[in-house]
C-alpha positions in Angstrom: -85.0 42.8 210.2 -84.4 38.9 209.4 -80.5 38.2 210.7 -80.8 35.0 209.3 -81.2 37.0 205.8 -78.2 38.8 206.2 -76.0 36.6 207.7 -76.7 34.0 204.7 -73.7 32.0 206.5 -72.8 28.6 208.1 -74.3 29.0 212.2 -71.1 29.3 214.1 -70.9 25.5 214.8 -71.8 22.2 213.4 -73.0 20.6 216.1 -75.4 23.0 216.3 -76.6 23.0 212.4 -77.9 18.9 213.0 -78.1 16.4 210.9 -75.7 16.8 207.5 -75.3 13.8 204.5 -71.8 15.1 204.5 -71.4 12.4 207.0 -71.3 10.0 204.4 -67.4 9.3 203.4 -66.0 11.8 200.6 -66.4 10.0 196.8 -63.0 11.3 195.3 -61.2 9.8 198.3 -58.8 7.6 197.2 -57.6 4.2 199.2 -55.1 4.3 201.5 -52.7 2.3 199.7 -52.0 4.7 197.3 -50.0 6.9 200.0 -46.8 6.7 200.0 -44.9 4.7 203.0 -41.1 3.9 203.4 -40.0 0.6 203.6 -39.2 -0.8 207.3 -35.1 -1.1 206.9 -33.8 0.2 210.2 -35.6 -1.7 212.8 -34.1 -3.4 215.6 -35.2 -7.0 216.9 -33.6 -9.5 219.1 -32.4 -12.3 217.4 -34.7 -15.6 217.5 -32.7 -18.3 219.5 -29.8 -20.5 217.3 -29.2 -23.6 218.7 -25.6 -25.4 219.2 -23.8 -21.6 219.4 -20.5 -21.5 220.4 -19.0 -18.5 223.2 -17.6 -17.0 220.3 -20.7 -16.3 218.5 -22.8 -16.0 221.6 -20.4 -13.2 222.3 -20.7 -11.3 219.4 -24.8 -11.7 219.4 -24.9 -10.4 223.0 -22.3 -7.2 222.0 -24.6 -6.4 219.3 -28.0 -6.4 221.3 -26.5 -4.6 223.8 -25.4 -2.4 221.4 -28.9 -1.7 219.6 -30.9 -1.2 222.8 -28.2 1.9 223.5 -28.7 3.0 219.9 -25.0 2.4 218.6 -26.2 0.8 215.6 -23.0 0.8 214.1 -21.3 -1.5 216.7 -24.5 -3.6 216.4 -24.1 -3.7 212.9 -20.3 -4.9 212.8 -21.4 -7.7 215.5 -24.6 -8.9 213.6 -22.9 -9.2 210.5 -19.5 -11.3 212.4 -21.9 -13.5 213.9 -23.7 -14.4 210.6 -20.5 -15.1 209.2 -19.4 -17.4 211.7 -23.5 -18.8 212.3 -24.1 -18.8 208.6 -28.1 -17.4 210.1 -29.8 -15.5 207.4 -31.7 -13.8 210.2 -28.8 -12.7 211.9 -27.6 -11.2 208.2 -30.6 -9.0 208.2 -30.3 -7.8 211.5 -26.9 -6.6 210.5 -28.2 -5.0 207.4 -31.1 -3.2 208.9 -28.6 -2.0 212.0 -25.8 -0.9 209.3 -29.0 0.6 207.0 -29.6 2.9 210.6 -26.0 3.9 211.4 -25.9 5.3 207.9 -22.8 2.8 207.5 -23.4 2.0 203.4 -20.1 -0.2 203.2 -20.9 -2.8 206.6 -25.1 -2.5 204.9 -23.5 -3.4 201.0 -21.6 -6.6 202.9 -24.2 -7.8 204.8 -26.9 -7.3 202.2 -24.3 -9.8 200.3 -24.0 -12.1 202.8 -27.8 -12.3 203.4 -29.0 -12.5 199.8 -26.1 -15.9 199.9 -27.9 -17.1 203.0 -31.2 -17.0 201.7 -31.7 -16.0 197.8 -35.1 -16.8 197.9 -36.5 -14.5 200.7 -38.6 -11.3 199.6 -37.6 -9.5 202.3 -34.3 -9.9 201.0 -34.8 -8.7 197.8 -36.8 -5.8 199.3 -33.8 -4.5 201.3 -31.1 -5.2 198.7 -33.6 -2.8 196.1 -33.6 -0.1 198.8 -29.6 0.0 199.0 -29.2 -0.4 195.5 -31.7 2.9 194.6 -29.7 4.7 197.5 -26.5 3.9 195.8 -27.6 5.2 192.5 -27.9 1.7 191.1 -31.7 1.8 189.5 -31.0 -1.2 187.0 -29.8 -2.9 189.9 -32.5 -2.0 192.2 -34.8 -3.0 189.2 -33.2 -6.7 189.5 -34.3 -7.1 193.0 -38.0 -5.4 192.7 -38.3 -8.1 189.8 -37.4 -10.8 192.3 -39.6 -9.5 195.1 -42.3 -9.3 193.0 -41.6 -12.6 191.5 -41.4 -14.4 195.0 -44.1 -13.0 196.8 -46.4 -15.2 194.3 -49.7 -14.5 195.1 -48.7 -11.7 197.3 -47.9 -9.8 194.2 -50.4 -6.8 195.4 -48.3 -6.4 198.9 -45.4 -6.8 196.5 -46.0 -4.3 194.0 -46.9 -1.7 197.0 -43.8 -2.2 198.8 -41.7 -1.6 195.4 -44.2 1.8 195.0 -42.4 2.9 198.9 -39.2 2.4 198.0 -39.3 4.1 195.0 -40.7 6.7 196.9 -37.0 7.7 197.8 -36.6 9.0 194.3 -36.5 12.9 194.0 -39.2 13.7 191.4 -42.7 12.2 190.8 -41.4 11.5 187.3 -38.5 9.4 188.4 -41.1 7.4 190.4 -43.3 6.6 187.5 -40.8 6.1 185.2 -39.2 3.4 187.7 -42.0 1.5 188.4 -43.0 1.4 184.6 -39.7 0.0 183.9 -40.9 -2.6 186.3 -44.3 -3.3 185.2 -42.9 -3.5 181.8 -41.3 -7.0 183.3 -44.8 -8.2 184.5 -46.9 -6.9 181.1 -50.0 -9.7 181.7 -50.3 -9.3 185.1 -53.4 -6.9 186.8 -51.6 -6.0 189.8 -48.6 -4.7 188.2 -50.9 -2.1 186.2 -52.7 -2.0 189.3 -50.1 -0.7 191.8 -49.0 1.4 188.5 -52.0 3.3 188.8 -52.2 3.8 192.2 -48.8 5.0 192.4 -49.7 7.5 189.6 -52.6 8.8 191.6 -50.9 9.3 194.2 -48.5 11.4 192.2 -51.5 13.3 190.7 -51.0 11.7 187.4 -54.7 11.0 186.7 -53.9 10.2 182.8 -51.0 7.4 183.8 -53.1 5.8 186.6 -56.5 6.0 184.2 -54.5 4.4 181.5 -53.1 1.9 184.0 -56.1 0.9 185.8 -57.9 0.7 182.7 -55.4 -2.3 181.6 -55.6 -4.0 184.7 -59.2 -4.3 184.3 -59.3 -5.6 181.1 -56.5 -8.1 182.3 -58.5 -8.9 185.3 -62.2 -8.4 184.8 -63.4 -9.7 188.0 -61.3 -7.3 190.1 -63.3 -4.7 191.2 -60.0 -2.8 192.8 -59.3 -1.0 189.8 -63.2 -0.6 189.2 -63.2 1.9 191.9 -60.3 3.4 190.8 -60.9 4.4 187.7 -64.6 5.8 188.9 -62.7 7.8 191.8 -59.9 9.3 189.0 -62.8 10.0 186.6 -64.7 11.9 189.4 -61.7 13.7 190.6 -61.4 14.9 187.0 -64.7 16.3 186.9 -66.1 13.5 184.6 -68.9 12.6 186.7 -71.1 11.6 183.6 -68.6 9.1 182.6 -68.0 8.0 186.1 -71.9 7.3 186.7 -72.0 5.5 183.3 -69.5 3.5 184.1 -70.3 2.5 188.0 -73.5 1.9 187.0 -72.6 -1.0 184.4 -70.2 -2.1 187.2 -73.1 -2.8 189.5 -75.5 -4.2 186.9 -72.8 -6.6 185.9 -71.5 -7.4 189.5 -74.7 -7.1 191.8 -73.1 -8.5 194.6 -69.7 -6.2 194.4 -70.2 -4.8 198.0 -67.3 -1.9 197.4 -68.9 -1.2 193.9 -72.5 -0.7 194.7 -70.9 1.6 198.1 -69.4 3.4 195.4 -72.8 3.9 193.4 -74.5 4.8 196.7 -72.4 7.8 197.6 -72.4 8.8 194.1 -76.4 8.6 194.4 -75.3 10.8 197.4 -73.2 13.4 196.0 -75.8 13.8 192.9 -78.3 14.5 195.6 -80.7 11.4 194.4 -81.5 10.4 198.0 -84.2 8.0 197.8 -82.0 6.4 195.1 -79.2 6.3 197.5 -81.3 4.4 200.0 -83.0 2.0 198.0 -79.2 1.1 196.9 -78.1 0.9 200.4 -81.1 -1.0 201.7 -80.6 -3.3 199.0 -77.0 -4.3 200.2 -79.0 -4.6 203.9 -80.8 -8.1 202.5 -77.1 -9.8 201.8 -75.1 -7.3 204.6 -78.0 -6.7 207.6 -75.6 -6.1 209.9 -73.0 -3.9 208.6 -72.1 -0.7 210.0 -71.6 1.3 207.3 -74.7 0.1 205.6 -76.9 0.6 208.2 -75.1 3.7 208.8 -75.6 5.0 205.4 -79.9 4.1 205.2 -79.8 5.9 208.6 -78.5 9.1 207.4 -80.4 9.0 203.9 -83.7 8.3 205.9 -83.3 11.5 208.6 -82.1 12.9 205.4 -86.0 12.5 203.7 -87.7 13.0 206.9 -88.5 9.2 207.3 -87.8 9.2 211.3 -89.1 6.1 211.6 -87.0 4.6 209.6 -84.1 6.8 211.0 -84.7 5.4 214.4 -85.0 1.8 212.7 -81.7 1.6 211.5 -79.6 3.8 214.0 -81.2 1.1 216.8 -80.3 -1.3 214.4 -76.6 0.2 214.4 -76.5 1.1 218.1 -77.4 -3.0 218.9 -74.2 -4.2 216.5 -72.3 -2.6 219.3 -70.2 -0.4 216.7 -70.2 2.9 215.7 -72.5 3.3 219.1 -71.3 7.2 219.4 -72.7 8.5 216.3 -75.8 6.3 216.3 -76.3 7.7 219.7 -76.0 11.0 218.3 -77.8 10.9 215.2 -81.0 9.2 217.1 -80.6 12.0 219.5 -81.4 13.9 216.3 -84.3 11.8 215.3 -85.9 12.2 218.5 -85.3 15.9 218.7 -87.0 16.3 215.0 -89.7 13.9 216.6 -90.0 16.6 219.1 -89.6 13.8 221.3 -87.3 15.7 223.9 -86.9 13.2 226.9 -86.0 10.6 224.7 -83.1 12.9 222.7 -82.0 13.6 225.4 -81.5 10.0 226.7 -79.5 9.5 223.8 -77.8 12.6 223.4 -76.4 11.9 227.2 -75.0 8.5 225.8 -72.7 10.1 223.3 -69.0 10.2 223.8 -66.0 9.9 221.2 -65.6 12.3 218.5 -69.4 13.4 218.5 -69.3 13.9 222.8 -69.0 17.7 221.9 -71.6 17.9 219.1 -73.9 15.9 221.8 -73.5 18.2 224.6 -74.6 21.3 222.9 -77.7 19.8 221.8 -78.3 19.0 225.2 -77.9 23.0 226.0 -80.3 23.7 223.4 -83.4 21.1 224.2 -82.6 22.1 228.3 -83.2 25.6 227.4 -86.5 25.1 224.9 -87.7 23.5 228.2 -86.7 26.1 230.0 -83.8 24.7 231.5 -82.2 27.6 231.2 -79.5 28.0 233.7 -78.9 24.4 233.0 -78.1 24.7 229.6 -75.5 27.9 230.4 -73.8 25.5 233.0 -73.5 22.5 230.5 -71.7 25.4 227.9 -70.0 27.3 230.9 -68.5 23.8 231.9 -67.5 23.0 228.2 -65.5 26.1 228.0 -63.8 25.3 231.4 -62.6 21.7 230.0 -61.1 23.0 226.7 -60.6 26.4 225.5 -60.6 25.2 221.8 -64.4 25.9 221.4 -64.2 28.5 223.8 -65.0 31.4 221.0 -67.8 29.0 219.3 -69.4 28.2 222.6 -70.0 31.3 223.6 -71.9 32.2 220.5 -74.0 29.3 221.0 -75.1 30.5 224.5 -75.7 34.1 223.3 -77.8 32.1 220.6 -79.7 29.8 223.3 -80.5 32.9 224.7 -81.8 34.8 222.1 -84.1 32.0 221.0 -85.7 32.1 224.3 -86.1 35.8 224.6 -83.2 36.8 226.8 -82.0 39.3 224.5 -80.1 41.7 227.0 -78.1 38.5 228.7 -77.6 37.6 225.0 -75.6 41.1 224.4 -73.9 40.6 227.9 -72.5 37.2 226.7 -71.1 38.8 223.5 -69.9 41.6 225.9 -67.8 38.9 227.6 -66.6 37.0 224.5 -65.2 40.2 223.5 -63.6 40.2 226.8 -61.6 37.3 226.3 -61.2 37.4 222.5 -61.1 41.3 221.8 -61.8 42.7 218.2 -62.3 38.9 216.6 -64.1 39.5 213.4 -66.8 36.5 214.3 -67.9 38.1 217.6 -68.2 41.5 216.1 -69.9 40.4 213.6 -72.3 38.0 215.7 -73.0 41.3 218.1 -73.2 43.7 215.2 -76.1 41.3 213.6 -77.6 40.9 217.5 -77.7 44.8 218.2 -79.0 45.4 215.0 -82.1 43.2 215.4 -82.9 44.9 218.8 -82.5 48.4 217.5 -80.0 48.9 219.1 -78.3 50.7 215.9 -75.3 52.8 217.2 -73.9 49.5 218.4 -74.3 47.3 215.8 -72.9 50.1 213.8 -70.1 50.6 215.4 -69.1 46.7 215.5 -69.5 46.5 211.9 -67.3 49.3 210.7 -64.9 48.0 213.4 -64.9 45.1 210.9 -64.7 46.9 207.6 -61.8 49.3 209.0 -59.4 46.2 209.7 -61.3 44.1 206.8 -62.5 46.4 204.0 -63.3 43.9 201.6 -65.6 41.7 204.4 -68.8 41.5 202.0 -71.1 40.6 204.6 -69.9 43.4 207.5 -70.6 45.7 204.4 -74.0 44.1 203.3 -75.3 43.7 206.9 -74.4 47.5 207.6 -75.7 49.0 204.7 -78.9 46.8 204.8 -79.0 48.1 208.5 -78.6 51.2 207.1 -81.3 51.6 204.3 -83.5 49.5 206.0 -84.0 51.5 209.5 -82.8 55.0 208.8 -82.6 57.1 206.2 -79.2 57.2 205.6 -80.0 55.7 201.9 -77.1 57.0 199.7 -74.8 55.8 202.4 -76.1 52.5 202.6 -76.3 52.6 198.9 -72.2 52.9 198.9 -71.6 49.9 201.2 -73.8 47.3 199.7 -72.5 48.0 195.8 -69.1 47.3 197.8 -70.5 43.8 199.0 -71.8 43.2 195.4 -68.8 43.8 193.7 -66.8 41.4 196.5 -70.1 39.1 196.2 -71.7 39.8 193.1 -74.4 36.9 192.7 -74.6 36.6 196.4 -78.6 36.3 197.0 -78.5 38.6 200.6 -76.6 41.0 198.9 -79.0 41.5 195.8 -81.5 41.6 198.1 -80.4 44.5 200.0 -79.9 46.0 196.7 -83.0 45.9 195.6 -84.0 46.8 199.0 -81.7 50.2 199.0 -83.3 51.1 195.4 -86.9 50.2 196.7 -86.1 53.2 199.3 -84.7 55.4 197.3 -87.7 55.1 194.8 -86.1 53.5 192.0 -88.3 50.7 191.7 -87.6 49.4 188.5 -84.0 48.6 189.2 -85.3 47.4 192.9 -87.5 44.5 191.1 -84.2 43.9 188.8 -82.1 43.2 191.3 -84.9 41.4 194.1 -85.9 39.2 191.1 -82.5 38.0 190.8 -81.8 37.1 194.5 -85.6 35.5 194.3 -84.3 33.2 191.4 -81.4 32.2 193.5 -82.4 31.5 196.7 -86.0 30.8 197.8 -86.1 33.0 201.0 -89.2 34.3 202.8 -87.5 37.9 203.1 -86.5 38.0 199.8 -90.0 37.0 198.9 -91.6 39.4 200.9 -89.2 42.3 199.1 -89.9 41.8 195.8 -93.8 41.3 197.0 -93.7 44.8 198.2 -92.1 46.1 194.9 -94.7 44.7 192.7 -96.8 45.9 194.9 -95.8 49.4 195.0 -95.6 49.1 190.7 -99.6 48.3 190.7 -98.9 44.7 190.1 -100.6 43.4 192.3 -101.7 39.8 191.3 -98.3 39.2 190.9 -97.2 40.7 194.4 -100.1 37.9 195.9 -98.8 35.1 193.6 -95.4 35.2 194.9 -96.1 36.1 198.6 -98.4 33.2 198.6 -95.7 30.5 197.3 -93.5 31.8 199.8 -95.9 31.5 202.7 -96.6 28.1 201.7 -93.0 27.2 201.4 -92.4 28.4 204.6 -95.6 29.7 206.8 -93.6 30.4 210.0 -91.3 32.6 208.3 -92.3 35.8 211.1 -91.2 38.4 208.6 -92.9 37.1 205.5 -95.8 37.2 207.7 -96.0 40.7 209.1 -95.5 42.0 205.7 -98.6 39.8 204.4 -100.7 40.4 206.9 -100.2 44.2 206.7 -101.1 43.8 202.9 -104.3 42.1 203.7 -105.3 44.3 207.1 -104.9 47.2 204.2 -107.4 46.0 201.9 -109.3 44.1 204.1 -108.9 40.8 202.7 -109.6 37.8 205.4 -106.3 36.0 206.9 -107.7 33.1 205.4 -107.7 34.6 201.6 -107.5 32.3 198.8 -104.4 32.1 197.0 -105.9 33.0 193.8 -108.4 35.7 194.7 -107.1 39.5 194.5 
């Protein structure tokens, strides 16, 4: 029995499945302006020196510094704002606004805020601030005045502008509040990009994809050679499941703007997400010839060529990478992984050992593994047994990965006695019942495995794959075949086009001598996942039908899919040892 064919389920880590292209950054994710972030209107900073200050106003500085660093921010405020008065300082204004804004004192913030726009009419800040109050005081036409203003005196800073007006209208109680507030704005600024810009950011951000389509689409036509809302609009039209459109129009992006560095990114992770590798690199490697030192770029040809088995080129540009001096961690790691698919192990090793940051962990467990597939073994427990010691948050995880180091070099009995002691520590979790169920039942040791299964089902009824497992189990090594039967059209009605669960379907009819609903079922799960067990199932059906050519055609595309496949094998090889056909038979010969 093939646990990897009934498990049909992530292995109980990452960092022990290798190499994924979901390293590659997300498409739909959208910049980080378009968060949401309050304005900063309650800090508290020591004045900048005023020459030619009298005691007086000395005095009433010093009071309300004093003040600030104890937190009484409304004595600092009433201080501030008397020593602008007698100074006539804008900054000492705004110091008394912003201490006033965090004492929660409105009246001493509404005085000062009048004072300071006297002082200095002309600073954004200013206008900034005096918005904020205004939308706190229920004022929004008001508030609308001093947005205008901002935006109007930041000049080319409009983009910074038009984000800080998105934050404070953030203090707003509904989405729709928001949008309609900064419309009202943008309606002031009609001909300019960033206003529809920062419009549709604010509306994805809000999760109003039609508003910030609409919106971005304007600011493109207002701006053509702004490739800001370019991405945007490709990211909203992906995040609506319009990835047609979303190629289309990317792709007439790039054409048009060959050296847009974010754009043709873009197009490369769509290449990506559609699965078009090679595509993907030659995109990427194209960007190399104007960008041949950029980590993300290099990054990304790195991934994509471990990705299409081109190690060489792998180890190229993760060297490449590691000799930039960024991003060192993960190209440590992910030449670690070249070597190891080299089967070069001294040398993934090296670079596994090198890896630290977020991918330290992910590093060390491959080091277990290669140190046990050179027979390190007691090594490779000590590296995991240490990792548990330093942090119990992969405790569960790690001990699944020793029982699984140890079943992949034949220790199957200190296997069990690792699950034995995971259950120790985290008694009746699902995933080490489950994980010892599956181990048991590979051994023969059915009454276990048994028993952890339905110790499963009884506080999970509806866990398809306890149910599929067992019954498999079941049908598969006993003859218990009306029972097994019962469990797995429970799984299938949980999981109905689940491939491991047709399977054992077709499996449980096979035994039961309904053969004709065995092949229905095992040609289904063979149409949805190419699998040497599934393979070998619906071989042994045809076979037991009379069809025999057609038993042969499809065992013989699965062993050359996948010749190690043990199981796949065994069943072969009995098929030929029957009839006396030579190992070496010709695929088309019967």
């Amino acid at each position: 029995m093939s646990v990897q064919r009934l498990v049909f389920a992530p292995v109980v880590l990452g960092l022990v499945l290798g190499f994924q292209v979901d390293a590659l950054p997300a498409l739909t994710e959208m910049p980080a302006s378009v968060a949401e972030s309050p304005p900063v209107v309650s800090k508290q900073t020591v004045p900048k020196p005023i020459p030619g200050l009298n005691p007086d106003q000395v005095y009433h500085i010093l009071v309300a510094e004093v003040a600030g660093r104890q937190g009484d921010m409304r004595l600092a405020s009433t201080h501030y704002l008397k020593a602008a008065e007698l100074t006539r300082a804008p900054e000492l204004a705004e110091l008394a606004v912003r201490a006033a804004i965090g004492a929660e004192d409105d009246a001493v913030a509404d005085e000062a805020m009048v004072l300071w726009l006297t002082l200095a009419p002309t600073a954004p800040d200013a206008h900034q601030v005096a918005a904020f109050l205004r939308l706190k005081a229920g004022d929004r036409e008001g508030a609308l005045i001093h947005l205008q203003r901002l935006v109007e005196l930041s000049g080319q800073g409009g983009e910074a502008a038009f984000a800080k007006a998105a934050a404070i209208l953030a203090r707003l109680p509904t989405p729709q509040e928001r949008l309609a507030m900064m419309e009202a704005l943008i309606e002031r600024f009609p001909e300019r990009a960033d206003a529809h810009q920062a419009l549709a950011m604010l509306a994805a951000g809000l999760s109003h994809p039609e508003v910030a389509e609409r919106a971005a689409r304007r600011a493109m036509a207002l701006r053509p050679d702004w490739d800001e809302p370019r991405l945007l609009l490709v990211r909203l039209l992906l995040s609506d499941d319009k990835r047609a459109e979303a190629r289309a129009l990317l792709e007439s992006f790039v054409e048009a703007n060959p050296g847009a560095r974010s754009l043709k990114m873009l197009y490369g992770q769509l290449l990506v997400d559609e699965r078009e590798f090679s595509s993907a690199r030659q995109v990427f490697e194209s960007m190399l010839r104007e960008y041949p030192k950029d980590p993300d770029i290099l990054f990304a040809v790195g991934i994509l060529s471990l990705q299409l088995e081109d190690l060489a080129g792998a180890r190229l540009h993760f060297g490449r990478l590691y000799e930039t001096g960024q991003r060192q961690d993960e190209a440590a790691f992910y030449l670690g992984q070249t070597a190891e698919r080299a089967e070069d192990i001294a040398t993934a090793l090296d670079w596994y050992a090198r890896v630290g940051g977020a991918h330290a962990d992910d590093a060390r467990v491959r080091l277990a593994f290669l140190r046990a597939k050179r027979g390190e073994v007691s090594q490779a427990r000590e590296i995991l047994q240490q990792m548990r010691d330093q942090s119990s948050d992969n405790a569960l995880a790690l001990f699944m990965v020793e029982a699984e180091i140890l079943e992949e070099v034949g220790r199957s009995e200190e296997a069990r006695a690792v699950y034995d002691e995971a259950l120790a520590v985290f008694p009746e979790n699902d995933s080490l019942l489950y994980a010892r169920g599956l181990h048991a039942m590979k051994h023969g040791w059915i009454e276990l495995g048994e028993r952890d299964l339905r110790q499963i089902i009884a506080s999970d009824p509806e866990h398809a794959d306890a149910l599929n497992a067992l019954g498999y189990t079941l049908a598969d090594q006993t003859d218990r075949f009306e029972e097994a039967l019962a469990l797995i059209e429970r799984a299938h009605a949980l999981k109905p086009d689940e491939p491991a669960i047709l399977d054992s379907l077709g499996w449980v009819y096979y035994r039961l001598g309904d053969l004709e609903r065995a092949l229905e079922y095992l040609q289904q799960a063979n149409a949805l996942l190419q699998d040497g067990e599934i393979a070998a199932h619906l071989g042994e059906v045809l076979w037991a039908l009379g069809r025999h050519a057609e038993a042969w055609a499809v065992w013989d595309k699965a062993v050359a899919a996948d010749p190690d496949h043990v199981y796949l094998q065994a069943v072969v090889s009995r098929h030929r040892l029957s009839r006396g056909v030579p190992e070496n038979r010709d695929a088309t010969s019967n």
